[in-house]
TORLOMAR-831964 format. One record per atom (N, C-alpha, C, O): residue in three letters; atom name; residue number from 1; x, y, z; chain. Coordinates in Angstrom, 2 decimals. Layout:
<pts>
PT  rest  atom   nr        x        y        z  kette
PT   ALA    CA  NUM        X        Y        Z      A
...
</pts>
This chain:
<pts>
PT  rest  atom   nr        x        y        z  kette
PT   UNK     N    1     2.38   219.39    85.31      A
PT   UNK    CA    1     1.15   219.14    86.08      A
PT   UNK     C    1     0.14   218.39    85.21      A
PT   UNK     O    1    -0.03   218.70    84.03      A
PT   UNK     N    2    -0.52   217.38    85.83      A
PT   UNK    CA    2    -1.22   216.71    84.70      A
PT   UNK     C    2    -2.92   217.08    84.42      A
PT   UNK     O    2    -3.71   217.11    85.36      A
PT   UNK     N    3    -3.16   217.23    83.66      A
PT   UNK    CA    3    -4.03   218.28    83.00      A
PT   UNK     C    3    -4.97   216.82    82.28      A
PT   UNK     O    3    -4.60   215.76    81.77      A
PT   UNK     N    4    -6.19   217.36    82.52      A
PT   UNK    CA    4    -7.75   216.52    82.06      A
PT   UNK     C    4    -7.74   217.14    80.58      A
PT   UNK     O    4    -7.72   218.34    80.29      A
PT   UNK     N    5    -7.75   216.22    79.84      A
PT   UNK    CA    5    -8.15   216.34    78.18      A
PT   UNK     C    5    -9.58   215.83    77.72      A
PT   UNK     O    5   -10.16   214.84    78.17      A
PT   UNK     N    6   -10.00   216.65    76.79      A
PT   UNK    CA    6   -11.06   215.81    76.04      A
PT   UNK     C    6   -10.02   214.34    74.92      A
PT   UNK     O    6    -8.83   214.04    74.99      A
PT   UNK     N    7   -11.11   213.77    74.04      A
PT   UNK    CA    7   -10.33   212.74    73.82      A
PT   UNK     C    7   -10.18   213.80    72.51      A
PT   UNK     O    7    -9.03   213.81    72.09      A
PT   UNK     N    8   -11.00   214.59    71.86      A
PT   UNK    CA    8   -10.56   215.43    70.75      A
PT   UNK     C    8    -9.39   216.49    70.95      A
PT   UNK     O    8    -8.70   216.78    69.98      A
PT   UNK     N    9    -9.12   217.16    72.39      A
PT   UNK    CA    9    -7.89   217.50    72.38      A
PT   UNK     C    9    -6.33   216.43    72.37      A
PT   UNK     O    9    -5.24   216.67    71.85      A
PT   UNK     N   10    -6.85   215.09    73.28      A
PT   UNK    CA   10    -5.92   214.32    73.17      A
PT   UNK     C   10    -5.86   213.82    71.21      A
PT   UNK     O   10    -4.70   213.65    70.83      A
PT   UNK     N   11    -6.69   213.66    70.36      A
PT   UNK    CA   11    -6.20   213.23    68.94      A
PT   UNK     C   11    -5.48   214.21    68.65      A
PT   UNK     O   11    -4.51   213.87    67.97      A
PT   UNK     N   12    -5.53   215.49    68.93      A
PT   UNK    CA   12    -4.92   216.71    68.35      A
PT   UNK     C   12    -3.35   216.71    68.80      A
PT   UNK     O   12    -2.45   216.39    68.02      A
PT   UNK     N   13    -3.18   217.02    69.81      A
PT   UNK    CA   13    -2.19   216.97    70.87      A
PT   UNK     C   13    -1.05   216.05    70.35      A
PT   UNK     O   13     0.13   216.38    70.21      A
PT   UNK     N   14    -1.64   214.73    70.06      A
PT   UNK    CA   14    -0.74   213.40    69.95      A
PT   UNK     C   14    -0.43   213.10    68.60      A
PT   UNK     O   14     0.29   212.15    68.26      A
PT   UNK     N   15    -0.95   213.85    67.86      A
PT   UNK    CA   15    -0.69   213.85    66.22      A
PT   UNK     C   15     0.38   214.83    66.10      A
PT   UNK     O   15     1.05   214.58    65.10      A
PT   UNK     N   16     0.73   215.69    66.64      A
PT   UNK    CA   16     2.04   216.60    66.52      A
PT   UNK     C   16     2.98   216.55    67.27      A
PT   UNK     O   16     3.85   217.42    67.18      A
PT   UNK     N   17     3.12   215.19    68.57      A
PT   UNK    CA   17     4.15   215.59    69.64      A
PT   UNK     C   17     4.59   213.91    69.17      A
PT   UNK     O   17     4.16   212.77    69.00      A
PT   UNK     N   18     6.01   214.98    69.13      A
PT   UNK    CA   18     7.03   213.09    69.00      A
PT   UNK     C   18     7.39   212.74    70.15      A
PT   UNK     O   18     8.49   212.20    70.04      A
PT   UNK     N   19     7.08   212.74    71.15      A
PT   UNK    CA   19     7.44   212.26    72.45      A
PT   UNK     C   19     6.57   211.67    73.02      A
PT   UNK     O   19     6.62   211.23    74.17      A
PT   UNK     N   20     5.61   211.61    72.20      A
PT   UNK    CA   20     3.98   211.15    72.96      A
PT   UNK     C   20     4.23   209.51    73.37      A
PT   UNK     O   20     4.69   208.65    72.61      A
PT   UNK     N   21     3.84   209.34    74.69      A
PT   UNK    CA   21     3.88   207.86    74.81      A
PT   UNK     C   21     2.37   207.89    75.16      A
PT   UNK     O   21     1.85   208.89    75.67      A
PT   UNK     N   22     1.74   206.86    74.89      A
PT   UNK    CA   22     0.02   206.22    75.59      A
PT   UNK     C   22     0.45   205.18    76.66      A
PT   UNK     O   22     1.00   204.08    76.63      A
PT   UNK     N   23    -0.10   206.09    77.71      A
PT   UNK    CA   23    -0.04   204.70    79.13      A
PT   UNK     C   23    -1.46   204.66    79.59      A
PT   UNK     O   23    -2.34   205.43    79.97      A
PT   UNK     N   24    -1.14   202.73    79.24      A
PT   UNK    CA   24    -2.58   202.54    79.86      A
PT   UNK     C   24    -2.73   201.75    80.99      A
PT   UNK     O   24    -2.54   200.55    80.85      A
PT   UNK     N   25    -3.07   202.26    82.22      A
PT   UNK    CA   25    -3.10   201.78    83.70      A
PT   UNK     C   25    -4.13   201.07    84.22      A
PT   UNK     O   25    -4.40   201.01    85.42      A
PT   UNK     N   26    -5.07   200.15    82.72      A
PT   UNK    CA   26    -5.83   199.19    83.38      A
PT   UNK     C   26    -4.86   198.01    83.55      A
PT   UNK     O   26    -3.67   197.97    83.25      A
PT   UNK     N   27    -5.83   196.85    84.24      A
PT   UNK    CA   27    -5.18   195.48    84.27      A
PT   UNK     C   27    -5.47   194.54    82.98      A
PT   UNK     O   27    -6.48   194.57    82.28      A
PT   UNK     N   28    -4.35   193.69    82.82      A
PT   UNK    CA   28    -4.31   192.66    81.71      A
PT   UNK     C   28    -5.16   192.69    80.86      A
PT   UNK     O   28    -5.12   193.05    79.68      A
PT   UNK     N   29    -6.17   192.18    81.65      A
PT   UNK    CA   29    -7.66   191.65    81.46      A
PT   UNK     C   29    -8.04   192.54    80.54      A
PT   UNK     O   29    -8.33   192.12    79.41      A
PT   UNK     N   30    -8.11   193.80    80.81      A
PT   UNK    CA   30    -9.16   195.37    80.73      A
PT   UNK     C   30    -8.64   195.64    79.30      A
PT   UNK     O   30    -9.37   196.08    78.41      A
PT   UNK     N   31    -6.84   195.25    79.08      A
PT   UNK    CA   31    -6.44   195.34    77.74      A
PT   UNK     C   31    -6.76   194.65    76.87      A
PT   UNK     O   31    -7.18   195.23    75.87      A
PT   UNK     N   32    -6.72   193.01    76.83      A
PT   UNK    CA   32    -7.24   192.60    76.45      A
PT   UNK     C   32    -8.61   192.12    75.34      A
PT   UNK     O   32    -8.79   191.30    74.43      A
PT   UNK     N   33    -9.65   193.55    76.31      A
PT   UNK    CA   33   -10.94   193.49    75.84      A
PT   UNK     C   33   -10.73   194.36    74.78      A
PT   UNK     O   33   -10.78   193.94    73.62      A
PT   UNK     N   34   -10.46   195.68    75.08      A
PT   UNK    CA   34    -9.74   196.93    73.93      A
PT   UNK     C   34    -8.94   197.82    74.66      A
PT   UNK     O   34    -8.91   198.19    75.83      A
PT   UNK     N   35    -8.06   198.14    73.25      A
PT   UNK    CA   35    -6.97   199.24    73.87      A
PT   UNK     C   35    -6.77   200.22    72.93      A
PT   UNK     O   35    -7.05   199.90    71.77      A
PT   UNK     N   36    -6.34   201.43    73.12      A
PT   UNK    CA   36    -6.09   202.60    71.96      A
PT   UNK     C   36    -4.79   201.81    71.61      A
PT   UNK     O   36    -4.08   201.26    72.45      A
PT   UNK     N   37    -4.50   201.83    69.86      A
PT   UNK    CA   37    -2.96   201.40    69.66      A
PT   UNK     C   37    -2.03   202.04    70.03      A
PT   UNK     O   37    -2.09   203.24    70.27      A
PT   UNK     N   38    -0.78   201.18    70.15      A
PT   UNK    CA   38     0.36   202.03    70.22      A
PT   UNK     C   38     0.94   202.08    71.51      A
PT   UNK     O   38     2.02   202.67    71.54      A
PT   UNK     N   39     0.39   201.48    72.93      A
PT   UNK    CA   39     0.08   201.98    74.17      A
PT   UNK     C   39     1.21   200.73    75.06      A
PT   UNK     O   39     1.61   199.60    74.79      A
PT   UNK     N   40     1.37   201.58    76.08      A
PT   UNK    CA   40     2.25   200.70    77.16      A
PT   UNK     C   40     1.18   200.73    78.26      A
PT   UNK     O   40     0.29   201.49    78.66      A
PT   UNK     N   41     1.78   199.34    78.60      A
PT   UNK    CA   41     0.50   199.15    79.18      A
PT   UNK     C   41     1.16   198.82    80.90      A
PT   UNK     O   41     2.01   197.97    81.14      A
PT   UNK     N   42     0.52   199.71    81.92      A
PT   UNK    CA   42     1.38   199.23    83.67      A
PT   UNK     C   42     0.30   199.48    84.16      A
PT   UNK     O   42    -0.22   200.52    83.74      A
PT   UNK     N   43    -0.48   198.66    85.24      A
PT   UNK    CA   43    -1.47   198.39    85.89      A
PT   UNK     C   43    -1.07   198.86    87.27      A
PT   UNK     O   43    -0.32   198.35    88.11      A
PT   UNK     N   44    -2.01   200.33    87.26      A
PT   UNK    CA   44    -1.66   201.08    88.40      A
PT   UNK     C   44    -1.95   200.08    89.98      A
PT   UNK     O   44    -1.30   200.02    91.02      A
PT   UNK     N   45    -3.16   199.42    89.52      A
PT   UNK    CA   45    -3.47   198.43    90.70      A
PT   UNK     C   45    -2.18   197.41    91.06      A
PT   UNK     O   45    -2.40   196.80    92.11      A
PT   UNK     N   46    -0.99   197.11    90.50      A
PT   UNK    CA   46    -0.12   196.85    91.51      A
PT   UNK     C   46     0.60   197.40    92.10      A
PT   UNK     O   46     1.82   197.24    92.05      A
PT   UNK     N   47    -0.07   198.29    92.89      A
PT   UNK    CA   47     1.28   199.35    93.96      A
PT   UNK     C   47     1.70   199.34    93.69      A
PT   UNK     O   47     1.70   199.61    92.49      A
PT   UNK     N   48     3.03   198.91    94.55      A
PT   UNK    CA   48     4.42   199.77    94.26      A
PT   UNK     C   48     5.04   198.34    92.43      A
PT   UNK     O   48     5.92   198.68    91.63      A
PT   UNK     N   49     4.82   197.94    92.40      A
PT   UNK    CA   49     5.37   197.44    91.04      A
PT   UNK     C   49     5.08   198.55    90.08      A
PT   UNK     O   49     6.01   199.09    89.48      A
PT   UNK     N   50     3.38   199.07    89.83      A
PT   UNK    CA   50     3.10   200.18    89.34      A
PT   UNK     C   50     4.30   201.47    89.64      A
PT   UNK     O   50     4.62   202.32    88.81      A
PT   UNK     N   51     4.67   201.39    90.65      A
PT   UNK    CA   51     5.67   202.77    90.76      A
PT   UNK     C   51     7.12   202.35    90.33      A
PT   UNK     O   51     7.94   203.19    89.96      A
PT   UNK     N   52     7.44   200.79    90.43      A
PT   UNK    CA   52     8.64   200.47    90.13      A
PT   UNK     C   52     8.51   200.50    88.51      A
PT   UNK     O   52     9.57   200.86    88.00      A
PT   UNK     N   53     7.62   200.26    87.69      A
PT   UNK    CA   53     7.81   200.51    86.49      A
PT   UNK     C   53     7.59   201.56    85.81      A
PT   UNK     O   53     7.97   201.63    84.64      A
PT   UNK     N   54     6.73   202.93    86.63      A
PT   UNK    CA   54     6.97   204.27    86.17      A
PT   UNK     C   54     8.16   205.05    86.34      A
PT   UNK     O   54     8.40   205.92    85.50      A
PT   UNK     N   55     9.00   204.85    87.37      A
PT   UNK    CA   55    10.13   205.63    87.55      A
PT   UNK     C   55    11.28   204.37    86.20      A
PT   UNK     O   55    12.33   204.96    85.95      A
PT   UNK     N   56    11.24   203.51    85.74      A
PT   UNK    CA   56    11.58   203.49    84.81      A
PT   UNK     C   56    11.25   204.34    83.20      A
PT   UNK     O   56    12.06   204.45    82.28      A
PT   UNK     N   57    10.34   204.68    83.23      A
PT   UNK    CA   57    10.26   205.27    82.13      A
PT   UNK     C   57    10.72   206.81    81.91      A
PT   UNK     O   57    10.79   207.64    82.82      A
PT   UNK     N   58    11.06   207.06    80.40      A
PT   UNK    CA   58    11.67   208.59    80.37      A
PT   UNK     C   58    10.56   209.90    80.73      A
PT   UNK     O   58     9.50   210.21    80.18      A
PT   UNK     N   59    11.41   210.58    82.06      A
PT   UNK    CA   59    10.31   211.68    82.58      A
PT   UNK     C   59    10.30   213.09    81.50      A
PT   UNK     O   59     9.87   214.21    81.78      A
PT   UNK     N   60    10.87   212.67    80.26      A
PT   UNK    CA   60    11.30   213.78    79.38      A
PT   UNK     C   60    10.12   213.60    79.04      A
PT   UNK     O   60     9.57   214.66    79.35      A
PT   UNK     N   61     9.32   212.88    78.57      A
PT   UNK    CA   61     8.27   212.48    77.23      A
PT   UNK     C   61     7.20   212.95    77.74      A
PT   UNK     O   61     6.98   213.22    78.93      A
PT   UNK     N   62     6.28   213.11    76.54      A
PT   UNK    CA   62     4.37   213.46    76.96      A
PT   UNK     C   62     3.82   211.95    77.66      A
PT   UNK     O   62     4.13   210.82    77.27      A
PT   UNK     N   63     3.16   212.21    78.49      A
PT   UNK    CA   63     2.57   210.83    78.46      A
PT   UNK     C   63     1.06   211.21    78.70      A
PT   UNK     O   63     0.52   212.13    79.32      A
PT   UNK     N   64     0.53   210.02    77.91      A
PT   UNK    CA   64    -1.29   210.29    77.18      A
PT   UNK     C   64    -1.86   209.26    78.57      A
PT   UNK     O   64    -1.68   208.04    78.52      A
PT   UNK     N   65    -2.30   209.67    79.34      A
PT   UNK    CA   65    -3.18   208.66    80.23      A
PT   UNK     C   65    -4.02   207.59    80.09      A
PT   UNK     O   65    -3.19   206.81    79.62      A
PT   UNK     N   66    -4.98   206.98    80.13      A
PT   UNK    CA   66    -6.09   206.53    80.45      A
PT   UNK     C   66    -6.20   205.28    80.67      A
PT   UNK     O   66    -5.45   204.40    80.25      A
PT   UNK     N   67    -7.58   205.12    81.65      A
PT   UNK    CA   67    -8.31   203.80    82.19      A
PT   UNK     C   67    -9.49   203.54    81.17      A
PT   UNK     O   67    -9.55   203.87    79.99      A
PT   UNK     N   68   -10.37   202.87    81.93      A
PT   UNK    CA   68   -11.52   202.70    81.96      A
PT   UNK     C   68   -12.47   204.07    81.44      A
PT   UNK     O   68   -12.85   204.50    80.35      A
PT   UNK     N   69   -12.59   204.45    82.76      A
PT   UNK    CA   69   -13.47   205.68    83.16      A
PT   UNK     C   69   -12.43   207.13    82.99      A
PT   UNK     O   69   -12.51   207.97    82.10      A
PT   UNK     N   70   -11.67   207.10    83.90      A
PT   UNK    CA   70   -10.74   208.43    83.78      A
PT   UNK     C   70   -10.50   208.59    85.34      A
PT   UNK     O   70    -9.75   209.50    85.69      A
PT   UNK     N   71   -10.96   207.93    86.10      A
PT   UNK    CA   71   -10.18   207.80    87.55      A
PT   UNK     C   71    -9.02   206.94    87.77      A
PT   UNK     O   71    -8.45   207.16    88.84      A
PT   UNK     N   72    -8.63   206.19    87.20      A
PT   UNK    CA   72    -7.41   205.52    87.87      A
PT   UNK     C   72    -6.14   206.18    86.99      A
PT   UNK     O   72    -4.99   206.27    87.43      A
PT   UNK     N   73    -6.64   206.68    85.44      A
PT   UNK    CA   73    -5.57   207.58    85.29      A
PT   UNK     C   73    -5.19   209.17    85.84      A
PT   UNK     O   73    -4.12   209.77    85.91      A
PT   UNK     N   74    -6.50   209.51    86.17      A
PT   UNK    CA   74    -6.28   210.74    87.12      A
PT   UNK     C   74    -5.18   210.21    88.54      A
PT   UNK     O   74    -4.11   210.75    88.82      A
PT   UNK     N   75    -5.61   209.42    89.03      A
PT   UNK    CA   75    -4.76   208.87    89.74      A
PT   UNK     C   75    -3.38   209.10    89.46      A
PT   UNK     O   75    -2.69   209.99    89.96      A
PT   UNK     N   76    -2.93   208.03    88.39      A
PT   UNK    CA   76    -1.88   207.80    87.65      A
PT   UNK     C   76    -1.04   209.17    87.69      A
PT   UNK     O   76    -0.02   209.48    88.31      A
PT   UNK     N   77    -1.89   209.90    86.76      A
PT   UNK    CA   77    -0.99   211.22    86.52      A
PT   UNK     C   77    -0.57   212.26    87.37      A
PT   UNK     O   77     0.22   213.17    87.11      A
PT   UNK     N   78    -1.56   211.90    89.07      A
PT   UNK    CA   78    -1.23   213.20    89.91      A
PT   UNK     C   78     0.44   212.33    90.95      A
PT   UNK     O   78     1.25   212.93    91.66      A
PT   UNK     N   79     0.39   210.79    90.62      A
PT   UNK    CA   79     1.86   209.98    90.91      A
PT   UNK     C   79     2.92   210.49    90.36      A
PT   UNK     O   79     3.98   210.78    90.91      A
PT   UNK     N   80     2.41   210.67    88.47      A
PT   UNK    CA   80     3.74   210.40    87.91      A
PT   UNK     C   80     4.10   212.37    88.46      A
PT   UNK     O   80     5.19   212.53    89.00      A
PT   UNK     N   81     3.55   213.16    88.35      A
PT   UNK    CA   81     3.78   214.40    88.60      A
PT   UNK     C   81     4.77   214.04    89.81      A
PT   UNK     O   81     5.99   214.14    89.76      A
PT   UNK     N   82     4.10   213.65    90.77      A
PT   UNK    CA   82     5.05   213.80    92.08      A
PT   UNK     C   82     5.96   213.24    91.96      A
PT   UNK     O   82     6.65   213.54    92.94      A
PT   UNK     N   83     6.89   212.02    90.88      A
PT   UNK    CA   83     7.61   211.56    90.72      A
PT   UNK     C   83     8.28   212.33    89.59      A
PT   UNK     O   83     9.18   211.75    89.00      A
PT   UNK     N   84     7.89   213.78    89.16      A
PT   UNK    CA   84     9.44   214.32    88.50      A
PT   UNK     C   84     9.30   214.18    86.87      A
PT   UNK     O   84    10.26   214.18    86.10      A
PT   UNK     N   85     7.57   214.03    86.41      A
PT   UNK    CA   85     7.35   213.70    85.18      A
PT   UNK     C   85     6.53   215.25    84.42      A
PT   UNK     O   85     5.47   215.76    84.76      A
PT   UNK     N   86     7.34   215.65    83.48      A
PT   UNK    CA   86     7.48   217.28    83.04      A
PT   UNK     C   86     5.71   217.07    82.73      A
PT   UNK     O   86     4.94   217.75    83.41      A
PT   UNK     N   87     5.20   216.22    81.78      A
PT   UNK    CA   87     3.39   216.27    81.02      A
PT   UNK     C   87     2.95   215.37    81.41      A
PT   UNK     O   87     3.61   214.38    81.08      A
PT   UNK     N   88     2.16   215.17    81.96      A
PT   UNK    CA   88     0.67   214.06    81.74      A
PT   UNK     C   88    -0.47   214.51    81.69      A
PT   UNK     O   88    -1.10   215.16    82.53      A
PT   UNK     N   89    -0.77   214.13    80.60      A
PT   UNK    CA   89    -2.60   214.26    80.58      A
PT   UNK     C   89    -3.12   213.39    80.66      A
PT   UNK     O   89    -2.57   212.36    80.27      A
PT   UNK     N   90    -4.71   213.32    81.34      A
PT   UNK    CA   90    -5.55   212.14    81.81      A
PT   UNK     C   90    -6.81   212.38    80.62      A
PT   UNK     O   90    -7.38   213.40    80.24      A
PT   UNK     N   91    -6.92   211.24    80.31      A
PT   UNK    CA   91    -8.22   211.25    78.79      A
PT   UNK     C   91    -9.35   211.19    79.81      A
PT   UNK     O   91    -9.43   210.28    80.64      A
PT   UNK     N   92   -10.55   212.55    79.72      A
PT   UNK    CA   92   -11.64   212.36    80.33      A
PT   UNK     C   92   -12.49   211.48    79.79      A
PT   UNK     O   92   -12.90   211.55    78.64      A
PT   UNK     N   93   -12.85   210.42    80.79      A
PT   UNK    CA   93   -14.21   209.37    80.14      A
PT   UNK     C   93   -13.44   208.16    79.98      A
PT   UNK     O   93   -14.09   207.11    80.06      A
PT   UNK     N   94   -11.85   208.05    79.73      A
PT   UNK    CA   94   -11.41   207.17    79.56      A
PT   UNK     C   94   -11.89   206.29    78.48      A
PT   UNK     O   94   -12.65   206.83    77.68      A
PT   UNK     N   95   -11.57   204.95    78.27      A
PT   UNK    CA   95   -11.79   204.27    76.72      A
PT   UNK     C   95   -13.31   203.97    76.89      A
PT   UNK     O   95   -13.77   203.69    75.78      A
PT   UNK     N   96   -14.22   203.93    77.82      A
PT   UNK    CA   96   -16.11   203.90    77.87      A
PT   UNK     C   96   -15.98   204.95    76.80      A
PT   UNK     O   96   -16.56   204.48    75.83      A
PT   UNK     N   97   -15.54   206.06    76.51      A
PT   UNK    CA   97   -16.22   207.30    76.22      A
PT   UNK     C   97   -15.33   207.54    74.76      A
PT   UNK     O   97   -15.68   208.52    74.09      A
PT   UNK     N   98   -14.29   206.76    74.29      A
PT   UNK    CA   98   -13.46   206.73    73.57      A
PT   UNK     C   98   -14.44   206.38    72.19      A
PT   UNK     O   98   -15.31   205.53    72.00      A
PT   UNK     N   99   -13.70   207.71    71.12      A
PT   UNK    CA   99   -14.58   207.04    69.96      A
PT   UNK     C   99   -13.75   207.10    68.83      A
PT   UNK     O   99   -14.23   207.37    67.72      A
PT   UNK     N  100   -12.25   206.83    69.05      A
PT   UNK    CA  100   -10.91   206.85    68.21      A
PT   UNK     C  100   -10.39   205.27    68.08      A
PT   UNK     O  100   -10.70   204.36    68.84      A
PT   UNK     N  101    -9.67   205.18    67.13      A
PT   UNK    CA  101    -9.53   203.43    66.79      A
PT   UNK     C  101    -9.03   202.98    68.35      A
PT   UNK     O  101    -8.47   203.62    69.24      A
PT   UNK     N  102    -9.50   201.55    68.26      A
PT   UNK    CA  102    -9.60   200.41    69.15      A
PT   UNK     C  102    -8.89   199.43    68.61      A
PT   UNK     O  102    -9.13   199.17    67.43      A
PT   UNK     N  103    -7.91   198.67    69.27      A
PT   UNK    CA  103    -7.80   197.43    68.62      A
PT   UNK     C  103    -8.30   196.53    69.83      A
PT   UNK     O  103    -8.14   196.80    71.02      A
PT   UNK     N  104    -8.74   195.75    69.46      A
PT   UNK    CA  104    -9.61   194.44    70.30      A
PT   UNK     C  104    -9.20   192.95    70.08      A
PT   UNK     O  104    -9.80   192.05    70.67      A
</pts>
């Protein structure tokens, strides 16, 4: 079930889990400007392409959420749940509120 994190529980969390993937469900653009490293990046805003490239990925793994704000990965994570995905957490505040490295 995907569960709202602070971004200090998400540094914690993701420093000890080897399965951790970072998905980030803005568009191009949004990456572009900044992104947490390390991150895959699928833009929930294309429907179903967005769903054709989550049911590719392994539903074994953690996956670290975030947008913008923290609504389109809330989004994100209450999908990947219904699609059969064991963790997701959604970063509250999303990268506005983010105060962990950036690459730009």
């Amino acid at each position: 079930m995907g569960k709202d994190i602070t971004q200090e529980e998400w540094a914690s969390l993701i420093e000890n889990d080897a399965n951790a993937v970072i998905l980030d469900v803005r568009s191009e653009e949004e990456v572009e400007d900044a992104h947490i490293p390390n991150m895959v990046n699928i833009d929930i805003r294309q429907g179903q392409g967005f769903l054709d490239e989550i049911e590719k990925l392994d539903k074994s793994k953690t996956y670290y959420v975030y947008c913008r704000s923290g609504a389109r990965s809330a989004q994100a994570c209450a999908l990947m749940d219904q699609m059969g995905f064991s963790t997701t957490y959604n970063l509250i505040g999303g990268i506005m509120n983010w105060e962990g490295e950036v690459v730009e």
